[in-house]
N, C-alpha and C positions, 0 to 999 in steps of 0.2 A: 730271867738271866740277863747279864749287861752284854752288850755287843763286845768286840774283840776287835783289835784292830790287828790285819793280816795284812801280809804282803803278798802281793802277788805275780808271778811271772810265768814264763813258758817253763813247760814241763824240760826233767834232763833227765837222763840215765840212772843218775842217784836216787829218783824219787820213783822207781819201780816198783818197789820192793814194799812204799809205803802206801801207793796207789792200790794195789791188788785187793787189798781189805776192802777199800770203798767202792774197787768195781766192781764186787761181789753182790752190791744192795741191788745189783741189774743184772748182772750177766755170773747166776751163781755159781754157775762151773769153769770160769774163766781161772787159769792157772797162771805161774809165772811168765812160764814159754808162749802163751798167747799174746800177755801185753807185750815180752819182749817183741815178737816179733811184727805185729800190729805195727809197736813203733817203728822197728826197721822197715816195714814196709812202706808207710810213710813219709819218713825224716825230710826228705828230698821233695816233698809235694805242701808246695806251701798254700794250698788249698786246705786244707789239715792242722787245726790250732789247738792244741792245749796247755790251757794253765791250770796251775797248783796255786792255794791259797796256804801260806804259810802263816802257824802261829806259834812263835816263841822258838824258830826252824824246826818245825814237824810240820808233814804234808796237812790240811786238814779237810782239806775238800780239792776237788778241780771240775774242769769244764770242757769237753770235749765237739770239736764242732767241725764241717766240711763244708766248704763252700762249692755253690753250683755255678751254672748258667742255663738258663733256661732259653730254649728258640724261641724266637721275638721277643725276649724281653733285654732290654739293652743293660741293665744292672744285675748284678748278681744278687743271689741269695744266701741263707744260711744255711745248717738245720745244726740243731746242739744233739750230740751222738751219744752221751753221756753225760751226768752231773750229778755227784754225791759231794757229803759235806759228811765227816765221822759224828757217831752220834754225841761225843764232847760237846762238840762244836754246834750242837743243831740250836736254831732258836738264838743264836747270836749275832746273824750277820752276815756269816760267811756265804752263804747263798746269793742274796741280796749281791754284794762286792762283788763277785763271780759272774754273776748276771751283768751288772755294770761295766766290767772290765772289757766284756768280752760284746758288751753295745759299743763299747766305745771303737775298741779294734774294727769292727763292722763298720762302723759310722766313717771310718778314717780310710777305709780299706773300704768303702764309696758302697757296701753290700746295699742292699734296698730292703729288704727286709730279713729276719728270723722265725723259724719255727723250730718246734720241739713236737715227738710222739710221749705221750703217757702212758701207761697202762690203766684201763678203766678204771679199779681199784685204788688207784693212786690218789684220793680224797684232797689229802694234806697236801701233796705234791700241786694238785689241779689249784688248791688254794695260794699257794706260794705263787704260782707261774701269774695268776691273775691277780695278787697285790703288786706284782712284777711290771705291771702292765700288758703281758699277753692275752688271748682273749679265745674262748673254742670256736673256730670257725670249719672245720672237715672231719670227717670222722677216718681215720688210719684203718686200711688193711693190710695182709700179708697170708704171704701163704709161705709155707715151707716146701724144699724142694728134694728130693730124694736125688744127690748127685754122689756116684762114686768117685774116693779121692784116686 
């Protein structure tokens, strides 16, 4: 397949509705009322970045990511919280762009470095992130927690 050329910017309100579909490849029970409100929880915290890659104006992927700080470390960190590209689009680029876009914003915004969690299974994914130049250096736990709303 040929690359694609997208544009890409910070996510807005109009592009919920086309986001939903692609946060599903991660978070399969994720509804409308979740991303709404994610982002309103958000909006105001500019530690909190996401872009949409637009092609032809249709969302076709985005990149989700929160910035840290870590005690003694005098630069900030990354971590990317989410990143799907529709299956159109896969194998074209748009990954690639999205991963760039969002070095660059870091890079400028002084962060020191990025990471991402995979799920084991994520093969293709783990192949991407290392043409990417990422590299597996920790292994991710988690535990779930039984909290009453």
């Amino acid at each position: 397949m040929s690359i694609i050329k997208v544009f890409i910017r910070e996510v807005e309100e109009t592009d919920y509705q086309s986001l939903l579909p692609l946060w599903h490849q991660f978070a399969k029970t994720a509804v409308m009322d979740d991303l709404i409100n994610h982002f309103e929880r958000i909006k105001d915290d500019e530690n909190y970045k996401t872009f949409v890659a637009l092609y032809e104006d249709r969302v076709v992927g985005f990149i989700a990511s929160v910035r840290y700080y870590g005690v003694g470390i005098e630069n900030s960190y990354m971590i990317i919280t989410g990143s799907a590209v529709s299956m159109s689009a896969h194998n074209r680029g748009v990954g690639t762009k999205l991963l760039q876009h969002l070095e660059r914003y870091a890079k400028e915004s002084e962060v020191f470095s990025i990471y991402l969690n995979s799920e084991l299974n994520h093969t293709e994914a783990h192949a991407f992130y290392e043409h990417n130049g990422f590299f597996k250096h920790s292994f991710g736990f988690g535990k779930t927690l039984n909290v009453s709303s």
